[in-house]
N, C-alpha and C positions, 0 to 999 in steps of 0.2 A: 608566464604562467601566473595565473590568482594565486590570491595567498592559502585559500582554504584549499585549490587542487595543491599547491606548492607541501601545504602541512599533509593533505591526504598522503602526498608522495613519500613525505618525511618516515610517518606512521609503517606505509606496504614496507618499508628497507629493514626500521626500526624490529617492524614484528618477524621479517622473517630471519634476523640474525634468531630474535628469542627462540624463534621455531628451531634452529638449530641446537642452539643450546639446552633448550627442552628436551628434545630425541636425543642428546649425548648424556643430558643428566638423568633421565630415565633408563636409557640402558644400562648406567652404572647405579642405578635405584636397584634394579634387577638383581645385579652381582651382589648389592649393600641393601638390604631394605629396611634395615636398621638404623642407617645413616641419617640423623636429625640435620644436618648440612645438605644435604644433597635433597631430601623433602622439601627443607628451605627452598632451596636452587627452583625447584617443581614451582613449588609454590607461587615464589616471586616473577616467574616467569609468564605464570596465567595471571596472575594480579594484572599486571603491566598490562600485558595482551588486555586486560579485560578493559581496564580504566581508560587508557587508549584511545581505545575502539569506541568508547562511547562519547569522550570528547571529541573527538574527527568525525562521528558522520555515521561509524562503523557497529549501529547499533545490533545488527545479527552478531555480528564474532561476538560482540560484549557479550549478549545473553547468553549462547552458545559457551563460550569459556566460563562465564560464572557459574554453569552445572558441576562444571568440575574442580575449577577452584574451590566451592563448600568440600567436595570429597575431600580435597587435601585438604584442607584445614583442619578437618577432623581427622587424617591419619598425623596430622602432625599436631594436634594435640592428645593423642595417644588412644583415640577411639576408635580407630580402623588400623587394621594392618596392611604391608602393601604385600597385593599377591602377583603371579604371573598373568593373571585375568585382568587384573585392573591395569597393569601396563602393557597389555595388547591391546584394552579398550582405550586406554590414554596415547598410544599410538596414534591409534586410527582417528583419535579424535585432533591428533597433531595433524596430520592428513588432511580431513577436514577443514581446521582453519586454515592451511596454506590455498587449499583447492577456492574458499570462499575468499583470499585472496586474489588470488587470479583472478576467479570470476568477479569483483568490483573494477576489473582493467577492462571486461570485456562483455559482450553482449550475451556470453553462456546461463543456464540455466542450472540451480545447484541444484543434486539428490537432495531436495526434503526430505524425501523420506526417511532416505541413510543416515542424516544427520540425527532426524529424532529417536531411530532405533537407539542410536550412542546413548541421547538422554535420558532414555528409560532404561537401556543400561548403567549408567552410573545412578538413576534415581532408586536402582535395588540398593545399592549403596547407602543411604541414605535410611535416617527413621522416617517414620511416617510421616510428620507436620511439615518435613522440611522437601517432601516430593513436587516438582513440576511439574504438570502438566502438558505444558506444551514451550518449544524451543521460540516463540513470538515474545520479546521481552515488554515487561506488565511497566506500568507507569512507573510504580515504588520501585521496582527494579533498578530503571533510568536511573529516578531521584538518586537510589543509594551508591552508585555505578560514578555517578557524578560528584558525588559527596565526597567518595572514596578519592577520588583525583584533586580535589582539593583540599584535602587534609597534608600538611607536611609536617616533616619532624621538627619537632620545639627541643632545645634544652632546658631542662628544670633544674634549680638547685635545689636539694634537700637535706635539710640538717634534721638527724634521729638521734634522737637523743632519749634514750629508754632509762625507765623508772630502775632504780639499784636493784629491789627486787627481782627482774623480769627472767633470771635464772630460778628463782623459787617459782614461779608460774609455769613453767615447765615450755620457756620459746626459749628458742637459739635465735638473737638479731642476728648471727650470720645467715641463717635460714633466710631470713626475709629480704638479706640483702642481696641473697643471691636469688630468690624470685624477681625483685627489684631488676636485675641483671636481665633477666628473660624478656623485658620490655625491650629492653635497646641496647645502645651501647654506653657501658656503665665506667666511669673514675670515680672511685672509693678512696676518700683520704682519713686515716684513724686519728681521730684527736684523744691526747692522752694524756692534758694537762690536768685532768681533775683525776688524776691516779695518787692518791693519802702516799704517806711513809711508808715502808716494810710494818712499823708498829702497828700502825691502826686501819693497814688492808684488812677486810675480810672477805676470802675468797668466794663467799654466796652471793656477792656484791659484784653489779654489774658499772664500772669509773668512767669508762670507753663510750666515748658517743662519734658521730661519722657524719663527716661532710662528703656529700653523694651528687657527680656530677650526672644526669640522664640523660643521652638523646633517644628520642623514641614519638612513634605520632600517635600514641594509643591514649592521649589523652590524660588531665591529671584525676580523674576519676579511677582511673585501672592504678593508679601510683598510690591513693587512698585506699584503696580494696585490701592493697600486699599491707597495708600497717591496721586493718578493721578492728581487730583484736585486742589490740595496744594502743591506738592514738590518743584514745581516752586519757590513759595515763602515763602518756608516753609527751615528750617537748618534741614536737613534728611542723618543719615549716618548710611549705612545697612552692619557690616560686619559678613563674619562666623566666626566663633569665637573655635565652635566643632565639629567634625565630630564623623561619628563611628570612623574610624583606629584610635578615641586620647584616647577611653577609656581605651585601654592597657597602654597608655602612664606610664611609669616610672616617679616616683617624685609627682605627681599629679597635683592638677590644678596649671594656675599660680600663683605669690605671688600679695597682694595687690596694692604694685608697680608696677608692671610688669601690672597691668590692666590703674590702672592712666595713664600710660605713654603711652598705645597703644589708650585710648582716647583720648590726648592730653589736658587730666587736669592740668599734672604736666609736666617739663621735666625733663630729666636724670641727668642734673647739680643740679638738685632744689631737685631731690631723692636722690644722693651724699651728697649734703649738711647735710642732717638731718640723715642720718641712722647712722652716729658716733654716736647717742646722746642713753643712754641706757634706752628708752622707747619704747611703743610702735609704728607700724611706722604710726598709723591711728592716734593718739594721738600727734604724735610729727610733724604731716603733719598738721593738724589744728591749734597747738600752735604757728606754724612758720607764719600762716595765708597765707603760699601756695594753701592752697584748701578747700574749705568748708566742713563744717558737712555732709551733704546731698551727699555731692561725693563719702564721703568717704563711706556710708551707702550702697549706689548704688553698689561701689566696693566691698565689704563684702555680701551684698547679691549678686552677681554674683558668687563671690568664691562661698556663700555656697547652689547656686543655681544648680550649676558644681556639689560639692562635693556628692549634696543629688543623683541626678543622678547617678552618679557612685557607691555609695551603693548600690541603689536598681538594679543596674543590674546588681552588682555582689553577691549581696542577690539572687536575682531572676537564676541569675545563677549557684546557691550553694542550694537552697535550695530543688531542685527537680530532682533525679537522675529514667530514666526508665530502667528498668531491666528487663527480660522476663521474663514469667511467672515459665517457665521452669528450672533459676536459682532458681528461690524462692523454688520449691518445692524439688530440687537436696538441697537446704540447709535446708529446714524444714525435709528431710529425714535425713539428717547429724546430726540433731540437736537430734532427736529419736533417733538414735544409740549412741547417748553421753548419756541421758537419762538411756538409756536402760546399759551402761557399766557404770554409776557412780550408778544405783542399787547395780551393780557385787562390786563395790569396797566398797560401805556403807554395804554390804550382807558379803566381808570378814574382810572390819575392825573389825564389829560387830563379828565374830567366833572367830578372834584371838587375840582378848583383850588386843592391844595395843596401848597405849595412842597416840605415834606420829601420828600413821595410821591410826587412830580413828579423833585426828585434819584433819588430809589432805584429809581424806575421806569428812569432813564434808563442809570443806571449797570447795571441789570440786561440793559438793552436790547445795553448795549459790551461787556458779558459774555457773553451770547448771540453774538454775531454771533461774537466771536471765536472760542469756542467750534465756531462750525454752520463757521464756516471752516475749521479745524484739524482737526475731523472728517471734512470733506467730503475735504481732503487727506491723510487716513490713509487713502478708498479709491481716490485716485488713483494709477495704474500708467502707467507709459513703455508708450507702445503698440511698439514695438521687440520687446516678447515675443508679440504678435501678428505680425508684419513677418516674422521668422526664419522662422515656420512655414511661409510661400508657398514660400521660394525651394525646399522640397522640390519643391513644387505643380509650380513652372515646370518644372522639371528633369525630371519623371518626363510630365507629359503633353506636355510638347516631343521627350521621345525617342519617347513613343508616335506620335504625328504626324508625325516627321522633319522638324521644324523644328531652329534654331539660334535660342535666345531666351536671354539675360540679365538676370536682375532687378538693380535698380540702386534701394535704397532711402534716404530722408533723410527726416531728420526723427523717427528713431527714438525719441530722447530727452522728447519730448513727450505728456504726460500726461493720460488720460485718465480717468471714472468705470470702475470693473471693470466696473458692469452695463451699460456701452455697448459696452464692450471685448468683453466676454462673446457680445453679440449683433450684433457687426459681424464677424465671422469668417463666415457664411454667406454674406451680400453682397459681402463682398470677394471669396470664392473663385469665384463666379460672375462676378462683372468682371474678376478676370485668366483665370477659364476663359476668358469671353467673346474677351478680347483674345489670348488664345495663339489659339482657335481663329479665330474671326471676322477679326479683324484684321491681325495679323503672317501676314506673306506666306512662301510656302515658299521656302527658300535660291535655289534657282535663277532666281525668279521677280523674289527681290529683286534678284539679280546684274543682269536683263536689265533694272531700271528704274533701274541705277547708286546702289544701297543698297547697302549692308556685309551679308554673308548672314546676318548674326546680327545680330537684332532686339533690340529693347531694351523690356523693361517695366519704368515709371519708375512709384515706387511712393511717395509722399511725405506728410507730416504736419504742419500748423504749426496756432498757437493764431492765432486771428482774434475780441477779442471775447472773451465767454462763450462762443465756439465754436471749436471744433476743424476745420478742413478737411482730408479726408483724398480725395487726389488718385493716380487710376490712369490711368496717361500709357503708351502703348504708339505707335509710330512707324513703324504699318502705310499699309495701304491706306486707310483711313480711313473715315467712313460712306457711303453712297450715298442721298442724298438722295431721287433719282427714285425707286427701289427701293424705296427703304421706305413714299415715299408710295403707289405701285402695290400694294404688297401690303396696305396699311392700308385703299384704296379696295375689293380685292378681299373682304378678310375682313369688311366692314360699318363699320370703324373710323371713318371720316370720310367725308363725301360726294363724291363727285368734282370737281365744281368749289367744296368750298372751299380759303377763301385761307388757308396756314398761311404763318408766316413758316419758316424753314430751326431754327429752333432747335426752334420746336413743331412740326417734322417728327420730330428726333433723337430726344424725349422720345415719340413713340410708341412706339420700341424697350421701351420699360416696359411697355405693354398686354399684358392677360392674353392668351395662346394667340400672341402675334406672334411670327414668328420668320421668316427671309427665308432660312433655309440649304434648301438642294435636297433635301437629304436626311438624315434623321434617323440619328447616329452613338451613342456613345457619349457624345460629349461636349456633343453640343448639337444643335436642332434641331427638338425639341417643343416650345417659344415659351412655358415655363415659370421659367425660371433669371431673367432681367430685373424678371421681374413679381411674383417672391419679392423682389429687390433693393429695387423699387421700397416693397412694401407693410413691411419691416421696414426703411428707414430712416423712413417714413414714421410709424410703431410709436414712433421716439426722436425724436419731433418732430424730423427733421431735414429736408431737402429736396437735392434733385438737380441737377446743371447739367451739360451736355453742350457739349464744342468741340469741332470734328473738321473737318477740311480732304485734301481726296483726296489719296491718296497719300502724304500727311504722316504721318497716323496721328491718333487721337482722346484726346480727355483727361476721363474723368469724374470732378466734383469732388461730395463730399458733404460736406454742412455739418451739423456734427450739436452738439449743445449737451454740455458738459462734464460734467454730470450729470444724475442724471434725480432726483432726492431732493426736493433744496430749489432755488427758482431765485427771482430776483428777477422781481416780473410786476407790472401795472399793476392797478388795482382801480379796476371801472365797478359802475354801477348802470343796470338799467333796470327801470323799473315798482318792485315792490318786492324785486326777486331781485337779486343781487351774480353779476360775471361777472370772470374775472382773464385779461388780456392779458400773454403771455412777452413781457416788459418787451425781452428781444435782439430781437424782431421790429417793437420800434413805433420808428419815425420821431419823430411829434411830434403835437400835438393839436390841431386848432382847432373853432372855432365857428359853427355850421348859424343861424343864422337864420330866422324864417317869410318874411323879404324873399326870401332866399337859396334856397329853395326853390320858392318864388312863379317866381323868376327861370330857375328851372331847366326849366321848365313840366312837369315831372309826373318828369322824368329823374334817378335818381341819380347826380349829378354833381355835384361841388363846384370852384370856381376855388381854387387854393391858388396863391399867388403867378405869378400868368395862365400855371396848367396844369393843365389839369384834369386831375383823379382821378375815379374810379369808386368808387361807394363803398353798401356793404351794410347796410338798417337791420335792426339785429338787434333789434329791436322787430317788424318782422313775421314775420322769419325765425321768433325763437323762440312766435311767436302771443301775445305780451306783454297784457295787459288795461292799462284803465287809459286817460287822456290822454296824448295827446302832447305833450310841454313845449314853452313858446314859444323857448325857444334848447337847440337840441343841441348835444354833442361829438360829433365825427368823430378816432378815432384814426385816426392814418394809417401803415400798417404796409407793408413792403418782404420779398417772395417771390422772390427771384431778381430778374431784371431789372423787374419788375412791382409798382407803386405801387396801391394797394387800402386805402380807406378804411374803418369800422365805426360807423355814427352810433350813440350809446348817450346814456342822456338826461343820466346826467354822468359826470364821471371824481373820482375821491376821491382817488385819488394812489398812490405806490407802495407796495406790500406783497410782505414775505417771504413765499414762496409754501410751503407743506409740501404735495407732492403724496401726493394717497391713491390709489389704485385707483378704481375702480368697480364697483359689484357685478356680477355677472353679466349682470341683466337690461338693463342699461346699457351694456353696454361697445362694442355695436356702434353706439351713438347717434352719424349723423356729425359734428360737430364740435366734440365734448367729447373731450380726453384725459385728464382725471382732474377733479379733486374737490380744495378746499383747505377748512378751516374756519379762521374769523375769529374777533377778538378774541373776540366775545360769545356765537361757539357756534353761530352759523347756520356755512350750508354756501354756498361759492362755488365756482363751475363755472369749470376752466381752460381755454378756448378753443382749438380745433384751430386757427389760420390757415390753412394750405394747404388742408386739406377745407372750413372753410367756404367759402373762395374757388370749390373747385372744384362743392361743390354746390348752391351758388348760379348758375354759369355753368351748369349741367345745366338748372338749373330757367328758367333764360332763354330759352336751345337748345330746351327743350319748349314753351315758352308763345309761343316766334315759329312751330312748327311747328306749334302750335292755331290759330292767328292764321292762317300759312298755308292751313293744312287747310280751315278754315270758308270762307276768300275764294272759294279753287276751289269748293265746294259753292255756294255764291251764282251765280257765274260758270256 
């Protein structure tokens, strides 16, 4: 890749975290419009975007963001207020730049139009001198666009040292020093060696003067303006002191002499003098009575005022490297074929029984793992940057509606795989569509059942396990049982008089084409959004649980496994084929008997501690050849509230699982989700759970409705 598409590439990733950032610090602008931090945030965020954009190439987005950069600069110097209008217009104008994003990857064509309506909407904003005309950025534009990126933050030292009078004049230096503050980032050290005796203080007397560390890029012109007043007759001395180019600097900051003497606390003869003497030189400059305590404090916080700076930007520097996504998964493949070759070599230390090869086996075994661990946690991400994205969601389709809804989320910090993360944003925004539309009840409706008129969708994430539960809690009307089963009976879904318990009612809402709304809107209604939920968590091996209590409001919890790469699973044989059970779904394992089965008279069922399980032999499931052994294993594995056993003729013990794909011709096979290979090279098939369960219950449901069908023909 060139350098200049390499940097362009830099820029599209760069700006659209900011775009994230942006739409989370605006929606909390909304809540706070008060908040001089969070205007910051706004602010800084189109700067960046804007200056950027103009260095790479990206001269539309520049012009484009700097209409609305001047707005905020003017609410955040207190000349506009922020209202609900201007951060729907700064939405759509976040929109916009993502869209002319995209469209620089690609051959599209962007709404001009759309875009310039934004500009003449924010240019109402605006006094008159400072209106644009058109979204085409003007030469001076560039120029200043480009200015703007090359200006960096300088530190200045500034010693104020105000006239004794300057209380009779009617200024407060704290006043100014705390303008001074507003440039940047400020260290104030008070000097307070020319403070008289108790006798001959007099308190209209100003003794106090201040060594002032700045950093700020606003120039020493803006740093002259705060003292316009007073300099005159004021001791003021502004110099730079650091720039960027000093942070490479070799050696580090200057030494504490070396600051004395560019003050002109000490001179060079008077710092000669004393550095023979073997102490320190802050210690041995105050005993000589060359320069006071207080100078020397000044000097020492400068140094480590300097020093702290340049950790944290070479911390900040060091601590966050971006990699594509495309290397991680080229090494989390590399990582499963190590995996997969230190099986091969723990599979023949173990045949050929010897001690050395047995150690190096084992130690390669401690190295791997640590390894597939370390790995698997470089593609873990806080789902929190999933989390942010909704509460646009809530806000824009709750004012379509005329509802009043709040998103309330926890659990941000909780860490997931990217490729589950990647493909849990569809399902989720269909269960809070769900719940804005379905669920939360209109203000007035809440008013008159003694609810608060503004709804609450509770959005939450914790680790359970090798798994993650991710919980969407809304505090509506809640489901309606009877209804859903009426309309399940209507559409062919279930039969009328069967017996479902209230939970296997809920989980109809999942069936393809269900949908129980009156009428088809924009946002729901075609009885497709649930049964997409259903089939891509079902996609990350995970599964689904529904609580819901009328007029309470309902809670769907998804249990989804922390990665999809490598997972710890169980390893069975039956006949001569290998089959691996996701080690998080099994319970525990026991033993099938020919008494045990005898006793059962023909029924899959096992006593496990006097309760019986149900339980699927996957010997005929999979049409296995072969005898059937005199004693099976039955894993016994747990699906939500539901105990479901798997007789397999034996179980060999745990193995690191490397999932592969399936080829094509395969993938719709139901209850395979992937493919692992073992020590010696054969191939083992990782077990769906949930779809075995369910269709195997299909195949039951059909062979009592054969069994049915034939009686009546007899009769």
């Amino acid at each position: 890749m060139a350098t200049a598409d390499m940097h362009r590439e830099l820029f599209r990733n760069e700006a659209c975290e900011l775009l994230v950032e942006l739409e989370h610090s605006l929606l909390e602008l909304e809540e706070r419009p008060e908040d001089a931090e969070i205007i910051g945030r706004v602010f800084r965020a189109m700067h960046t975007i804007k200056g950027s954009g103009a260095m790479f190439g990206f001269d539309d987005i520049a012009s484009f963001t700097h209409q609305i950069e001047t707005v905020y600069d003017l609410i955040r110097n207190g000349d506009l207020c922020v209202t609900s209008e201007l951060i729907d217009l700064t939405l759509k104008a976040k929109d916009v730049i993502r869209e002319m994003l995209d469209i620089s990857e690609s051959d599209s064509v962007l709404n001009v139009e759309g875009r310039q309506e934004i500009v003449v909407s924010f240019n109402k904003f605006l006094p008159g001198q400072q209106v644009y005309e058109s979204v085409q950025p003007a030469a001076s534009q560039k120029t200043d666009i480009k200015k703007d990126m090359k200006s960096s933050e300088v530190i200045y030292r500034i010693r104020f040292k105000p006239p004794h009078d300057i209380f009779l004049r009617g200024i407060d230096p704290v006043n100014l020093i705390g303008e001074l503050a507003e440039l940047g980032h400020c260290k104030v050290i008070a000097q307070t060696c020319d403070i008289p005796p108790i006798e001959e203080f007099n308190s209209d007397c100003c003794y106090t003067y201040w060594d002032i560390l700045l950093t700020t890029d606003k120039g020493i012109n803006a740093i002259r303006d705060v003292f316009i007043f007073i300099e005159d007759d004021a001791e003021l001395k502004i110099e730079s002191i650091y720039g960027e180019e000093d942070f490479d600097r070799e050696g580090g900051y200057k030494k504490i002499g070396e600051i004395l003497i560019e003050r002109g606390d000490i001179t060079p003869e008077e710092l000669a003098k004393v550095l023979g003497q073997k102490k320190m030189l802050g210690e041995m400059l105050v005993e000589s009575g060359i320069v006071q305590p207080d100078k020397i404090e000044s000097a020492l916080g400068e140094q480590k005022f300097i020093r702290e700076l340049q950790d944290k930007k070479k911390g900040a520097e060091g601590t966050a490297i971006k990699v594509a996504p495309e290397k991680l998964d080229i090494l989390v493949n590399l990582v499963g074929e190590l995996v997969t070759v230190q099986a091969l070599l723990s599979q023949t230390a173990l045949s050929i029984k010897e001690p050395r090869l047995a150690a190096i086996a084992e130690e390669v075994e401690r190295l791997t793992a640590e390894l597939r661990d370390n790995t698997m946690n470089i593609r873990m991400l806080p789902i929190g940057s999933t989390f942010s994205k909704f509460k646009r969601l809530v806000r824009d389709l709750s004012k379509e509606l005329g509802k009043e809804i709040e998103m309330v989320t926890e659990g941000a910090e909780t860490e997931l795989d990217k490729t589950v993360i990647d493909k849990l944003n569809d399902p989720l925004v269909h269960l809070i569509r769900n719940s804005i539309d379905h669920g939360i009840e209109m203000p007035d409706a809440r008013s008159d059942k003694g609810k608060p008129r503004k709804g609450t969708i509770h959005l939450s994430a914790l680790h359970s396990g090798a798994n993650v539960l991710i919980r969407v809690a809304d505090d509506g009307a809640g489901l309606d049982a009877a209804a859903i089963r009426a309309k399940a009976v209507q559409k062919g879904l279930i039969a009328a008089d069967a017996e479902l318990t209230e939970k296997e009612i809920y989980l109809l809402i999942f069936e393809p084409g269900f949908s129980t709304a009156a009428n088809v809107t924009s946002v729901s209604g075609r009885g497709v959004g649930m049964d997409v939920v259903k089939k891509a968590i079902e996609s990350l091996r995970g599964s689904i649980d529904i609580e819901s209590s009328r007029e309470r409001g309902t809670a769907i919890t998804l249990k989804l496994p922390l990665t999809l790469a490598i997972i710890d699973g169980l390893l069975v044989r039956i006949a001569e084929d290998h089959y691996v059970f996701p080690l998080s779904s099994v319970n525990e394992c026991i033993e099938l008997t020919a008494k045990a089965r005898e006793t059962a008279h023909g029924r899959n069922l096992a006593n496990v501690r006097n309760r019986i399980v149900p339980y699927i032999r996957l010997r005929e499931h999979f049409n296995a050849g072969g005898e059937l052994p005199e004693i099976e294993q039955i894993v016994i594995t747990e699906v939500g509230d539901m105990r479901v056993g798997f007789a397999v003729d034996s179980v060999i013990g745990g193995h690191q699982t490397v999932i592969k794909s399936l080829g094509k011709y395969y993938r719709d096979v139901e209850g395979i989700s992937g493919a692992t290979i073992l020590g010696d090279g054969t191939v083992a098939l990782i077990l769906d759970i949930p779809k075995l369960i369910q269709a195997s219950a299909t195949e039951e449901i059909t062979a009592l409705a054969d069994i049915q069908r034939r009686k009546t023909c007899l009769i």
